[in-house]
CHARMM internal coordinates of N, CA and C (Angstrom, degrees):
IC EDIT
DIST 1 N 1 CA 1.4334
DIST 1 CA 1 C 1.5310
ANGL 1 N 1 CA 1 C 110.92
DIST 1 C 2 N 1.2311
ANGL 1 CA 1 C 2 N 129.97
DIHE 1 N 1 CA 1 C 2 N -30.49
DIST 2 N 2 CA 1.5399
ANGL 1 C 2 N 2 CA 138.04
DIHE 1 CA 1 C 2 N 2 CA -166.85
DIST 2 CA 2 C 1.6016
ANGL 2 N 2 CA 2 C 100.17
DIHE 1 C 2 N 2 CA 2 C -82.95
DIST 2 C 3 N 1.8019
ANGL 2 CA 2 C 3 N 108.41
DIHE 2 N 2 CA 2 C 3 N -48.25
DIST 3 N 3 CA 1.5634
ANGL 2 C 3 N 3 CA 101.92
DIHE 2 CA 2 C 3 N 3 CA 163.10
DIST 3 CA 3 C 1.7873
ANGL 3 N 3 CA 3 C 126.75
DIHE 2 C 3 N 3 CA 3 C -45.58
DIST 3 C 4 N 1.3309
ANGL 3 CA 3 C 4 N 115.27
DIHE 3 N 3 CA 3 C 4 N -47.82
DIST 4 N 4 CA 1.5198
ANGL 3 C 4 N 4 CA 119.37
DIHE 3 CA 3 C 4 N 4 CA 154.97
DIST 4 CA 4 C 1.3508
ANGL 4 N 4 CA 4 C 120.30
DIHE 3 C 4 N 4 CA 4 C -39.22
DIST 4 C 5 N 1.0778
ANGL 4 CA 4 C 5 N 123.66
DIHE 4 N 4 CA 4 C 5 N -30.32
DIST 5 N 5 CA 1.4200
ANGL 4 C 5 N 5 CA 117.76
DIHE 4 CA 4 C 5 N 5 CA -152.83
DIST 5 CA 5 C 1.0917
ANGL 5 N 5 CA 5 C 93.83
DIHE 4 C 5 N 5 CA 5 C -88.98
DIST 5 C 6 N 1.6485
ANGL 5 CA 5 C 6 N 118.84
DIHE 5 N 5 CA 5 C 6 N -49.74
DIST 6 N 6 CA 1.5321
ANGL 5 C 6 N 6 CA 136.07
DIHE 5 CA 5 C 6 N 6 CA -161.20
DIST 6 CA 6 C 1.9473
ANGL 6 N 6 CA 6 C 105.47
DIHE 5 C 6 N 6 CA 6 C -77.39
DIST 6 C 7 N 1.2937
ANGL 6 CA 6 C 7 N 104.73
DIHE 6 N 6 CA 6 C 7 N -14.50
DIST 7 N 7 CA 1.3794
ANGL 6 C 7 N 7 CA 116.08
DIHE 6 CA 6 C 7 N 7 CA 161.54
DIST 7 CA 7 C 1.4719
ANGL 7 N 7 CA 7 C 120.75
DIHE 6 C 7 N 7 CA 7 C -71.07
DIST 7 C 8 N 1.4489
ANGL 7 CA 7 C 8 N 113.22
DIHE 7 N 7 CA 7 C 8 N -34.23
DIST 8 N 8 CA 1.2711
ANGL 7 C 8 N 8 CA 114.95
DIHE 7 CA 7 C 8 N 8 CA -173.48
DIST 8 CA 8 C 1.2617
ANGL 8 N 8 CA 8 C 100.22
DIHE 7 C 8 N 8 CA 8 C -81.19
DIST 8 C 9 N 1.5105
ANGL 8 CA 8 C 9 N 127.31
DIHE 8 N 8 CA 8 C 9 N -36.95
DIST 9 N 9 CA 1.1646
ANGL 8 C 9 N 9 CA 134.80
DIHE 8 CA 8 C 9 N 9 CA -126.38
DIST 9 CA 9 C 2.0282
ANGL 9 N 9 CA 9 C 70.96
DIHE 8 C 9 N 9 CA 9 C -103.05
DIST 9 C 10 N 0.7396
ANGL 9 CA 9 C 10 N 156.64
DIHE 9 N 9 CA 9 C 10 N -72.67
DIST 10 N 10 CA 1.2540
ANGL 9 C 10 N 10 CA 163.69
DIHE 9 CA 9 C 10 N 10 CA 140.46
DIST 10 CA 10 C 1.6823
ANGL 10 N 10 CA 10 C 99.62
DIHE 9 C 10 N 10 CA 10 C 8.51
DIST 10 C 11 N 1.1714
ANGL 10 CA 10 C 11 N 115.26
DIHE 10 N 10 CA 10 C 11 N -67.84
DIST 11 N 11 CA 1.4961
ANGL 10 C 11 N 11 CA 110.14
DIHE 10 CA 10 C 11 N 11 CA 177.22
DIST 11 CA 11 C 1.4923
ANGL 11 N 11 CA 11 C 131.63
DIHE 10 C 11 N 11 CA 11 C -40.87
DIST 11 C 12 N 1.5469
ANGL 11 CA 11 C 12 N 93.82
DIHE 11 N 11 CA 11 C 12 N -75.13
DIST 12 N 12 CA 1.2171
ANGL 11 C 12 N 12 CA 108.34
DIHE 11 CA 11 C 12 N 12 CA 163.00
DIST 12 CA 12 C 1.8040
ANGL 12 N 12 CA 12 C 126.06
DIHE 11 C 12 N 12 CA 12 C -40.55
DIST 12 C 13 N 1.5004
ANGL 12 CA 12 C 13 N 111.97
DIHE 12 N 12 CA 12 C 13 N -21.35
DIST 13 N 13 CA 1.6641
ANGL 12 C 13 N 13 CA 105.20
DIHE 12 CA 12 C 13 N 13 CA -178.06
DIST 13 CA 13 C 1.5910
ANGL 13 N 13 CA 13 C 93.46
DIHE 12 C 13 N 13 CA 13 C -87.32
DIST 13 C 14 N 1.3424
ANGL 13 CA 13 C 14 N 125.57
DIHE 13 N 13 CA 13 C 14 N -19.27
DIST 14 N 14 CA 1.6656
ANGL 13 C 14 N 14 CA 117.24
DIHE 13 CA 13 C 14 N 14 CA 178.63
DIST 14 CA 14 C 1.1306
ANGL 14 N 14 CA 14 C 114.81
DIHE 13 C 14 N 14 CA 14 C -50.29
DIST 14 C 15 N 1.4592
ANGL 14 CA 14 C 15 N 140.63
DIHE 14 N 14 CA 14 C 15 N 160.30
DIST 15 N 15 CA 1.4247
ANGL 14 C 15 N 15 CA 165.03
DIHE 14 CA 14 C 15 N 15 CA -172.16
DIST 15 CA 15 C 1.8413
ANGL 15 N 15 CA 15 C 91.04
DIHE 14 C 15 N 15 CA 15 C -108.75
DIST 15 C 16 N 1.2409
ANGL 15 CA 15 C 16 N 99.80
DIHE 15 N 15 CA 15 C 16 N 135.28
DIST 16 N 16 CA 1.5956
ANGL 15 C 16 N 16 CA 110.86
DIHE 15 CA 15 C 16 N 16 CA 166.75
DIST 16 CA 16 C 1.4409
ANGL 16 N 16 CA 16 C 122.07
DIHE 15 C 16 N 16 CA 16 C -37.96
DIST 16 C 17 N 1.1573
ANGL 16 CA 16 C 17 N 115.84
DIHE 16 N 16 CA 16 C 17 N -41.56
DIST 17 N 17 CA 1.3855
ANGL 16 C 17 N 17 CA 131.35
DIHE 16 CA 16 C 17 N 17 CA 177.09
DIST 17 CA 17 C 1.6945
ANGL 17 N 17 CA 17 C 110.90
DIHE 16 C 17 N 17 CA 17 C -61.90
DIST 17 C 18 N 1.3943
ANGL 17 CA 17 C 18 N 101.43
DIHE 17 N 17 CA 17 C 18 N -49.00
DIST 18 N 18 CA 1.5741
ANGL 17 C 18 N 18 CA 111.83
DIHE 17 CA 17 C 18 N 18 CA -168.46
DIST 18 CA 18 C 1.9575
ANGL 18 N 18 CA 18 C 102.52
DIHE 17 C 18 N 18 CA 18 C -78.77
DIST 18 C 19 N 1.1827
ANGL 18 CA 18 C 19 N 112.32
DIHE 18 N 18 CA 18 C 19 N -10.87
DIST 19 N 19 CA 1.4998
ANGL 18 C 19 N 19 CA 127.08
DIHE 18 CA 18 C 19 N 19 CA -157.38
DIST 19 CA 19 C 1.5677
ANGL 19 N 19 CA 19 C 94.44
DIHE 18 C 19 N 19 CA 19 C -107.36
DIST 19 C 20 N 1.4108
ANGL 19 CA 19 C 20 N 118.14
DIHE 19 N 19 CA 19 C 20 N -36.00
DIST 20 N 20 CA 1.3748
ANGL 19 C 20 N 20 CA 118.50
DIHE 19 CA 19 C 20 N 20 CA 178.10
DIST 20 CA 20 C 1.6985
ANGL 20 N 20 CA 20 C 117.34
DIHE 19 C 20 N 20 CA 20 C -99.79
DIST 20 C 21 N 1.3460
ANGL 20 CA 20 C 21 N 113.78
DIHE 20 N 20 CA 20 C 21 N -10.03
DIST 21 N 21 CA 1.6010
ANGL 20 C 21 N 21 CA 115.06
DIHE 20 CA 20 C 21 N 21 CA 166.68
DIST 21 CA 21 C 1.5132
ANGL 21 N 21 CA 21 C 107.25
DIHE 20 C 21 N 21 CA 21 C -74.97
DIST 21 C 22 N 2.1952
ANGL 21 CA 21 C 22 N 110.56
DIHE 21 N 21 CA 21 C 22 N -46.13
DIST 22 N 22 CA 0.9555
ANGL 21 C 22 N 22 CA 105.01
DIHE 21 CA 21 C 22 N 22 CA 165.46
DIST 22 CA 22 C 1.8420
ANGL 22 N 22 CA 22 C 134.39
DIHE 21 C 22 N 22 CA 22 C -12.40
DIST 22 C 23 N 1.1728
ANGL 22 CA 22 C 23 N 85.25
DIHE 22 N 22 CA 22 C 23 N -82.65
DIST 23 N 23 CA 1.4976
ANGL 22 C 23 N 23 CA 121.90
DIHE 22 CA 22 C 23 N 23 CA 171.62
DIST 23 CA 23 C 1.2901
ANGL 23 N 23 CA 23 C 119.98
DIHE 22 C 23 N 23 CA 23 C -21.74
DIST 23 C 24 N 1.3452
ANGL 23 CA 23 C 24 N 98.77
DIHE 23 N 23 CA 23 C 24 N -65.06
DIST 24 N 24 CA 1.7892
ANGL 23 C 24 N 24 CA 120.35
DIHE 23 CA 23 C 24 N 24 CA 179.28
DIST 24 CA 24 C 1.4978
ANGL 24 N 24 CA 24 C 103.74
DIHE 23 C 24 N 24 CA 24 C -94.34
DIST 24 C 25 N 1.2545
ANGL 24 CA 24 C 25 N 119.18
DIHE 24 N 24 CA 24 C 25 N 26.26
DIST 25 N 25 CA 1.6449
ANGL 24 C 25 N 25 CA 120.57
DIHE 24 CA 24 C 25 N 25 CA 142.37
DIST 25 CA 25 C 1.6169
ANGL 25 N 25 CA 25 C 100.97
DIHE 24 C 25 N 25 CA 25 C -101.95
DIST 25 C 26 N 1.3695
ANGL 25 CA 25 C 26 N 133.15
DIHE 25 N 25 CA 25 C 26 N -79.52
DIST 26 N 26 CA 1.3452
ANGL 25 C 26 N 26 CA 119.27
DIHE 25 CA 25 C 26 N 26 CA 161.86
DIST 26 CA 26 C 1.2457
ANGL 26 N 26 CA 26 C 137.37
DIHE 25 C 26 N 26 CA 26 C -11.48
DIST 26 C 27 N 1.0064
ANGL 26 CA 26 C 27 N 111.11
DIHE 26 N 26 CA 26 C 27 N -38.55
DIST 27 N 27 CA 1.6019
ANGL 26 C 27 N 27 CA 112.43
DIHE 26 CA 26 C 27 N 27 CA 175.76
DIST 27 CA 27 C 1.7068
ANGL 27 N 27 CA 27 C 120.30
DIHE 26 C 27 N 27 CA 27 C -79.44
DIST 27 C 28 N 1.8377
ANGL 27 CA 27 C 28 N 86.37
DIHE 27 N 27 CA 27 C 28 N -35.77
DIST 28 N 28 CA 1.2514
ANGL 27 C 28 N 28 CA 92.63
DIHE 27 CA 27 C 28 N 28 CA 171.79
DIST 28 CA 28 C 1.3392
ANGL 28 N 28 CA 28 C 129.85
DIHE 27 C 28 N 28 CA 28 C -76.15
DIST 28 C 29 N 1.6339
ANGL 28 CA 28 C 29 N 117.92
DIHE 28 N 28 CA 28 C 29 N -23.95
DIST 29 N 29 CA 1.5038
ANGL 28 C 29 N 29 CA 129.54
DIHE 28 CA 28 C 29 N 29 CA 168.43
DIST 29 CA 29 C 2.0422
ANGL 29 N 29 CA 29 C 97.09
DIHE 28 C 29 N 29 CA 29 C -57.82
DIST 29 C 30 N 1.3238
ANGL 29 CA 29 C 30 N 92.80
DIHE 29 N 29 CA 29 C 30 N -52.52
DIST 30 N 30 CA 1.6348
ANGL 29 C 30 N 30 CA 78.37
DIHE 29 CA 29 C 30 N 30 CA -173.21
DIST 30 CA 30 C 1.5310
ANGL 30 N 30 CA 30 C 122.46
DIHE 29 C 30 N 30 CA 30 C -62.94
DIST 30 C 31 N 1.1087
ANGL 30 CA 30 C 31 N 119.50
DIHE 30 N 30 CA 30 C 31 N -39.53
DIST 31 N 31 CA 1.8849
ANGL 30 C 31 N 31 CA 110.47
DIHE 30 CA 30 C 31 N 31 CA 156.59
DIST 31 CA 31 C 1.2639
ANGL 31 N 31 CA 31 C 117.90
DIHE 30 C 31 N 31 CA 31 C -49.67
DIST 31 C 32 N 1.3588
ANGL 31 CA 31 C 32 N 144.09
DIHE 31 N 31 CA 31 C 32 N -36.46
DIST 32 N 32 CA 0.8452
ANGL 31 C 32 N 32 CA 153.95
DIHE 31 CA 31 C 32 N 32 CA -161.45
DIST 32 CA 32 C 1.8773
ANGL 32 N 32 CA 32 C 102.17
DIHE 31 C 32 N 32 CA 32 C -81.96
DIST 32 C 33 N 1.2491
ANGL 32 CA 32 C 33 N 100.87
DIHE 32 N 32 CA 32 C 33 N -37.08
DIST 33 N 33 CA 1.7532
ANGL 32 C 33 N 33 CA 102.61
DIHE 32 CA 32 C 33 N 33 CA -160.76
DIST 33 CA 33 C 2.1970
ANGL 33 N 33 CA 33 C 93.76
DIHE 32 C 33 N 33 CA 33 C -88.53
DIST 33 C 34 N 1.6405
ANGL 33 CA 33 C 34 N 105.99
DIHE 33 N 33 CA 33 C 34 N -34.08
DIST 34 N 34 CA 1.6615
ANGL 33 C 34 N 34 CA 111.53
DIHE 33 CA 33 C 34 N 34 CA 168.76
DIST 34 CA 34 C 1.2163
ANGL 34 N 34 CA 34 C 101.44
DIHE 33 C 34 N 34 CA 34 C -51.40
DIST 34 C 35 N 1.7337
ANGL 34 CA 34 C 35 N 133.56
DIHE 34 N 34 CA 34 C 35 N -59.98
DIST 35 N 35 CA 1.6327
ANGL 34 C 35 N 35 CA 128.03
DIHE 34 CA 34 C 35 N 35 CA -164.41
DIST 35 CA 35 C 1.7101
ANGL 35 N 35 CA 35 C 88.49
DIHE 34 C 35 N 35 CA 35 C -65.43
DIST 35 C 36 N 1.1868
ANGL 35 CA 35 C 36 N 120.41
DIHE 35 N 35 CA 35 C 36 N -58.56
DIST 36 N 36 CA 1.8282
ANGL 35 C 36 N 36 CA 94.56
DIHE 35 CA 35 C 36 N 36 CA -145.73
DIST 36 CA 36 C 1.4836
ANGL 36 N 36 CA 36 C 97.92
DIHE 35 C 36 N 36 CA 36 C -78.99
DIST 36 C 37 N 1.2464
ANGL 36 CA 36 C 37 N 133.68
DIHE 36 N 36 CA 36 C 37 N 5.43
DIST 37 N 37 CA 1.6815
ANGL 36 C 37 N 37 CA 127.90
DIHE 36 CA 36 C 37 N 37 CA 160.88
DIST 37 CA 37 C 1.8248
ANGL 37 N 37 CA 37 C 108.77
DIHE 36 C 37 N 37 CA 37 C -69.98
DIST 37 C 38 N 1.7809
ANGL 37 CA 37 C 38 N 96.73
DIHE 37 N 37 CA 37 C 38 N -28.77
DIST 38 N 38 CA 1.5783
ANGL 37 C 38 N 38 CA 85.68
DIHE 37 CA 37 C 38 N 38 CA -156.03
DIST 38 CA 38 C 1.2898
ANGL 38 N 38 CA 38 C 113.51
DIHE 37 C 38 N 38 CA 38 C 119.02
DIST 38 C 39 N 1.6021
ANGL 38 CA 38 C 39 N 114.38
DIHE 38 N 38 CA 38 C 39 N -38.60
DIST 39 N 39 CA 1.6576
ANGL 38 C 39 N 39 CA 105.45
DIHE 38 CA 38 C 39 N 39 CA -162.17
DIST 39 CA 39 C 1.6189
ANGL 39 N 39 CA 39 C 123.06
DIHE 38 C 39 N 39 CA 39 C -66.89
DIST 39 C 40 N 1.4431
ANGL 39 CA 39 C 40 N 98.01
DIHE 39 N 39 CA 39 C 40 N -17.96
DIST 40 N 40 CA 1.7297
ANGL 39 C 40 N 40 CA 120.57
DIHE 39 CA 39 C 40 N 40 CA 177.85
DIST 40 CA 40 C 1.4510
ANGL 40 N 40 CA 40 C 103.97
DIHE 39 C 40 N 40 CA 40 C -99.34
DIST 40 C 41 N 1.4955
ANGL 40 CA 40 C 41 N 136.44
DIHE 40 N 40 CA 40 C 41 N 157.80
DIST 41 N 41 CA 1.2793
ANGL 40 C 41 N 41 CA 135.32
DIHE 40 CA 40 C 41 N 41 CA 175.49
DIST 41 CA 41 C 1.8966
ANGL 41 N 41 CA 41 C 93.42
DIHE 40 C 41 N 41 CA 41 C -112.56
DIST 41 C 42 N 1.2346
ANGL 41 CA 41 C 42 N 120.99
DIHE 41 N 41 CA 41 C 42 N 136.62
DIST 42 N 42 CA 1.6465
ANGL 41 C 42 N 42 CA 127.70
DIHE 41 CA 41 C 42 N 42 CA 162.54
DIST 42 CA 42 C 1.6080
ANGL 42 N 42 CA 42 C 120.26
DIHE 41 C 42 N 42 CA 42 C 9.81
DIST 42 C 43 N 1.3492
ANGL 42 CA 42 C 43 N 80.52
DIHE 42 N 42 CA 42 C 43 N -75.49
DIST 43 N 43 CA 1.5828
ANGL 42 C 43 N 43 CA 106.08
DIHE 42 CA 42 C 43 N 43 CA 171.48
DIST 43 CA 43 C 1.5752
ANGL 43 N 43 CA 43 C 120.30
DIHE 42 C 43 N 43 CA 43 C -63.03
DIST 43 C 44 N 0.9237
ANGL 43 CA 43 C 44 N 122.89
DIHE 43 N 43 CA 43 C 44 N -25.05
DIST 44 N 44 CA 1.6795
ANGL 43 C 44 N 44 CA 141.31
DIHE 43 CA 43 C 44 N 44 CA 176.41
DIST 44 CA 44 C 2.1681
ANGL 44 N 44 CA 44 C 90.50
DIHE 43 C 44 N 44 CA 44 C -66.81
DIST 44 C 45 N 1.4489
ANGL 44 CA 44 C 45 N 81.51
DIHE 44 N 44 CA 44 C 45 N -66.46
DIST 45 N 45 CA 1.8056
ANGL 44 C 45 N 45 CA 83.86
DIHE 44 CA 44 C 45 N 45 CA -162.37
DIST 45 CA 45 C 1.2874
ANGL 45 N 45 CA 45 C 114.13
DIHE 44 C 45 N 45 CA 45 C -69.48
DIST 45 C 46 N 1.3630
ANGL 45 CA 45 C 46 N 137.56
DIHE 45 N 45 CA 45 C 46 N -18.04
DIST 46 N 46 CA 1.2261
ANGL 45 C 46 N 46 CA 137.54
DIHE 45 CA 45 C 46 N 46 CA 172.72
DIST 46 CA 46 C 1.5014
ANGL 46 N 46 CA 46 C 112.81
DIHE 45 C 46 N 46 CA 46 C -90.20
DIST 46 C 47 N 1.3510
ANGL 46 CA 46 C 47 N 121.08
DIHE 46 N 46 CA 46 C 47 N -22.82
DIST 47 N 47 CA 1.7545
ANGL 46 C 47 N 47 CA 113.37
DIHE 46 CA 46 C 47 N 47 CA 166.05
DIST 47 CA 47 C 1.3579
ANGL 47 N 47 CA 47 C 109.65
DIHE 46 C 47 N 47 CA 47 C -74.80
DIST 47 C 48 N 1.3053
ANGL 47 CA 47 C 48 N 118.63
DIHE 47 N 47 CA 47 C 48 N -30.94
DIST 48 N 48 CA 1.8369
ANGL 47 C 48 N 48 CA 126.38
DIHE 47 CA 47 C 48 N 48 CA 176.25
DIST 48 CA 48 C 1.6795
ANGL 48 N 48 CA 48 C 104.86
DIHE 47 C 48 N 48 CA 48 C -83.22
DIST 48 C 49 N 0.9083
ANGL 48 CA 48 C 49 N 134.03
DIHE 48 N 48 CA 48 C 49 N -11.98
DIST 49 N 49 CA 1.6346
ANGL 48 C 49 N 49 CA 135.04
DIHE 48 CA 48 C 49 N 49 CA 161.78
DIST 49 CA 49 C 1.1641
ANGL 49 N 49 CA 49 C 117.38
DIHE 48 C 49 N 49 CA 49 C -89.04
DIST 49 C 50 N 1.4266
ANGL 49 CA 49 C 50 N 122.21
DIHE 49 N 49 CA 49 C 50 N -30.93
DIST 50 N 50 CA 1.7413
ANGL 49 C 50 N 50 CA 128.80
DIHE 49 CA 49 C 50 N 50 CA 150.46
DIST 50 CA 50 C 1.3245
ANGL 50 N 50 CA 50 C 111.74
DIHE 49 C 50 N 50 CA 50 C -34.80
DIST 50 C 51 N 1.7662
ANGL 50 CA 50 C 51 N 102.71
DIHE 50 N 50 CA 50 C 51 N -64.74
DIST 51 N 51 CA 1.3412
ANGL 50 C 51 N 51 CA 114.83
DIHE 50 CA 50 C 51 N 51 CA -158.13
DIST 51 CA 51 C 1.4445
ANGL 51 N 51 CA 51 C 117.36
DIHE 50 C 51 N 51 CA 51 C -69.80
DIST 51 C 52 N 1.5161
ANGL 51 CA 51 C 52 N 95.87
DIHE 51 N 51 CA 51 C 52 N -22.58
DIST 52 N 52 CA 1.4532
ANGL 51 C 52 N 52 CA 95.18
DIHE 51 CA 51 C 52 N 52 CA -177.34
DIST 52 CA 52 C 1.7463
ANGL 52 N 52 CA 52 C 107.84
DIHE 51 C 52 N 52 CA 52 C -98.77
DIST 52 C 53 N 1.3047
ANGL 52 CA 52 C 53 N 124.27
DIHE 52 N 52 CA 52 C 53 N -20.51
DIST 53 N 53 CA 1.1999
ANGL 52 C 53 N 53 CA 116.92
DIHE 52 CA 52 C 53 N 53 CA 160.89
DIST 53 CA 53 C 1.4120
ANGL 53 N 53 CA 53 C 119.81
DIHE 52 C 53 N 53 CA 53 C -52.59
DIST 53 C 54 N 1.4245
ANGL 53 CA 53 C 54 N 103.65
DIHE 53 N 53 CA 53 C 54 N -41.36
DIST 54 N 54 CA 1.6546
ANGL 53 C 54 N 54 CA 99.46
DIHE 53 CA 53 C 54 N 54 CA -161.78
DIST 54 CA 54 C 1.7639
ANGL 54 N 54 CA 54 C 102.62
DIHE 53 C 54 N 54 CA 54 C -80.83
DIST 54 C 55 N 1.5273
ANGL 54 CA 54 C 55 N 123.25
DIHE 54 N 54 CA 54 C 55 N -36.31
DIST 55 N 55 CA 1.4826
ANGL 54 C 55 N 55 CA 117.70
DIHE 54 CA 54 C 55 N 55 CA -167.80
DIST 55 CA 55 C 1.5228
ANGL 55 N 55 CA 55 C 101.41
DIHE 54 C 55 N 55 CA 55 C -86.04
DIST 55 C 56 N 1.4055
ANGL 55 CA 55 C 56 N 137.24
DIHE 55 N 55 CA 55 C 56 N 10.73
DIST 56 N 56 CA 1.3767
ANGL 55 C 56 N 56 CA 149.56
DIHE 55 CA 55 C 56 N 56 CA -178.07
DIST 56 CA 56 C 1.7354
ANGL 56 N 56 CA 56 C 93.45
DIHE 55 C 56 N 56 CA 56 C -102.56
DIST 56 C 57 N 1.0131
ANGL 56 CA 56 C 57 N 129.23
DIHE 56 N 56 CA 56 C 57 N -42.34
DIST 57 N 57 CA 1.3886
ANGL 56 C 57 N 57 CA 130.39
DIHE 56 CA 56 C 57 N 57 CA -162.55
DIST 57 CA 57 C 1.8821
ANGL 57 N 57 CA 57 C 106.91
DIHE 56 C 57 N 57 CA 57 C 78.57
DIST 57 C 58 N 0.9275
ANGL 57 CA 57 C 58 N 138.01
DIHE 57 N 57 CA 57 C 58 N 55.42
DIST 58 N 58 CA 1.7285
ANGL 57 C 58 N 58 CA 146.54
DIHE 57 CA 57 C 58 N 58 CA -153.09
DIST 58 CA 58 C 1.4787
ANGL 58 N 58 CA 58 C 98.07
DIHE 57 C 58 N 58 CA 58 C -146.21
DIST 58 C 59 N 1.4317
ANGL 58 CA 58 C 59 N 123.35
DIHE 58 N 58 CA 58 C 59 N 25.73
DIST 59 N 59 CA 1.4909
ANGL 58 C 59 N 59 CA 104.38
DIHE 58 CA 58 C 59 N 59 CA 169.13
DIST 59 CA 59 C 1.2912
ANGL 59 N 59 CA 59 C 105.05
DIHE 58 C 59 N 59 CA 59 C -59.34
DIST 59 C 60 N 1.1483
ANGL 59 CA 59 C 60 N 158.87
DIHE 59 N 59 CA 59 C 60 N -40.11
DIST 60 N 60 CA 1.5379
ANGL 59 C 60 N 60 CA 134.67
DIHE 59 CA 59 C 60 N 60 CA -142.11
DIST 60 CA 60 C 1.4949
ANGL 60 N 60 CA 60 C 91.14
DIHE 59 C 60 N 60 CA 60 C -98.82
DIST 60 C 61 N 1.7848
ANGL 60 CA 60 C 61 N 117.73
DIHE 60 N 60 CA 60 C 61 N -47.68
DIST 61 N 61 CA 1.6653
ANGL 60 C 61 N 61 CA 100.30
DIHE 60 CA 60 C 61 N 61 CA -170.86
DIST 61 CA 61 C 1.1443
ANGL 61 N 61 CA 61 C 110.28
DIHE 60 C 61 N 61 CA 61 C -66.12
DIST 61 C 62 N 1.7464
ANGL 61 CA 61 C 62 N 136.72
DIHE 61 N 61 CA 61 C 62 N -32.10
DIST 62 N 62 CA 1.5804
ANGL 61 C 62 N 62 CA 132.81
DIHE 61 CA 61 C 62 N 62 CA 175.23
DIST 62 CA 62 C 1.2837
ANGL 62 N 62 CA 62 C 91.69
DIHE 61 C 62 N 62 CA 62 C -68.95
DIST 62 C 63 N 1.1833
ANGL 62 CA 62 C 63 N 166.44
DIHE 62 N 62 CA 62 C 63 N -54.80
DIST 63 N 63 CA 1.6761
ANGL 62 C 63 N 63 CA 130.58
DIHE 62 CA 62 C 63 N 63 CA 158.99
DIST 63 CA 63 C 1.1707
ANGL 63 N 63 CA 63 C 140.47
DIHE 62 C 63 N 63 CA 63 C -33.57
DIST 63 C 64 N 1.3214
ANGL 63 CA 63 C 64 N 103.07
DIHE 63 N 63 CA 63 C 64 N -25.02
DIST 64 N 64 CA 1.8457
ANGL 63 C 64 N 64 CA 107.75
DIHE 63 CA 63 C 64 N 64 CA -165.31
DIST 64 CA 64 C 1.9880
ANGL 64 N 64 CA 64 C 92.44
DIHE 63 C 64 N 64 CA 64 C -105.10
DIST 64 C 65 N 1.4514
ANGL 64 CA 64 C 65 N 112.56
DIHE 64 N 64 CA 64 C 65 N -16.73
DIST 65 N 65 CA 1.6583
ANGL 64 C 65 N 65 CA 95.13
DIHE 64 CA 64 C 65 N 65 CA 172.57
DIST 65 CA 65 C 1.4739
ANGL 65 N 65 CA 65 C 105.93
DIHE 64 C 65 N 65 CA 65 C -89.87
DIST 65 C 66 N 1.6556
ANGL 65 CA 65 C 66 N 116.48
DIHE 65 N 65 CA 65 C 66 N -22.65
DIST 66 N 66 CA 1.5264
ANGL 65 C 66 N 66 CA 110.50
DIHE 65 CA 65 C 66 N 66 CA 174.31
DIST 66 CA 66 C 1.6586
ANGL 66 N 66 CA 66 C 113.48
DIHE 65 C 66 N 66 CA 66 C -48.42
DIST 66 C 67 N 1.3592
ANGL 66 CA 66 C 67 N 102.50
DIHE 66 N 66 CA 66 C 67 N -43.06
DIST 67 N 67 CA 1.0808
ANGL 66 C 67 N 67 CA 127.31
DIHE 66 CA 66 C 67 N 67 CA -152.73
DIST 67 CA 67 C 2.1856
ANGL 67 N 67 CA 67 C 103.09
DIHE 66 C 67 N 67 CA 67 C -57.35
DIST 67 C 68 N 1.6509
ANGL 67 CA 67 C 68 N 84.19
DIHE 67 N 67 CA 67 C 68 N -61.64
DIST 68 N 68 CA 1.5422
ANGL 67 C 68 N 68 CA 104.13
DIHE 67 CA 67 C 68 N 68 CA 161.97
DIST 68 CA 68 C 1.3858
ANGL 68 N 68 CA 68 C 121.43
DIHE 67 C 68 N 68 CA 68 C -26.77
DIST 68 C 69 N 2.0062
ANGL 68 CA 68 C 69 N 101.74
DIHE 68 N 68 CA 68 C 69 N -70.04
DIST 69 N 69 CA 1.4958
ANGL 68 C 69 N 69 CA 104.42
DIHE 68 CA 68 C 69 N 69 CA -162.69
DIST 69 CA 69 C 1.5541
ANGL 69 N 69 CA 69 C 113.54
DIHE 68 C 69 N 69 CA 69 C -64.81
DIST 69 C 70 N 1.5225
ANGL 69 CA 69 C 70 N 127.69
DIHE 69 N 69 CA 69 C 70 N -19.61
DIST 70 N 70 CA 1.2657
ANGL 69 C 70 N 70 CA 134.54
DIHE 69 CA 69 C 70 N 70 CA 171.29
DIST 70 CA 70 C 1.0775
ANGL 70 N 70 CA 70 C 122.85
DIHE 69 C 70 N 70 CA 70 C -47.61
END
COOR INIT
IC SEED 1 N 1 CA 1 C
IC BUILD
């Protein structure tokens, strides 16, 4: 329970920016973890990493983690 707390307490000191890149790393681990199971096809995970790059506003960091996983 004290780990929770120190999570929140961690959250809450983030800046919107740092709270919403957050975010759109998570989301992006989870597309990422659907393709290498299989449950997404290529094309599935890269039109949903578009979509979520572009309505996140993260063009440069969804470039710079593409960039990574290569």
């Amino acid at each position: 329970m004290n780990q929770n707390n120190a999570e929140n307490t961690e959250w809450s000191s983030l800046s919107y920016e740092e709270k919403n890149r957050l975010l759109f790393l998570r989301q992006k681990k989870t597309l990422d973890m659907f393709l290498e199971r299989g449950a997404i096809s290529r094309a599935q995970h890269d039109k949903s990493l578009h979509d979520l790059i572009e309505k996140m506003g993260m063009a440069a960091e969804g470039n710079e983690d593409e960039k990574r996983s290569i």
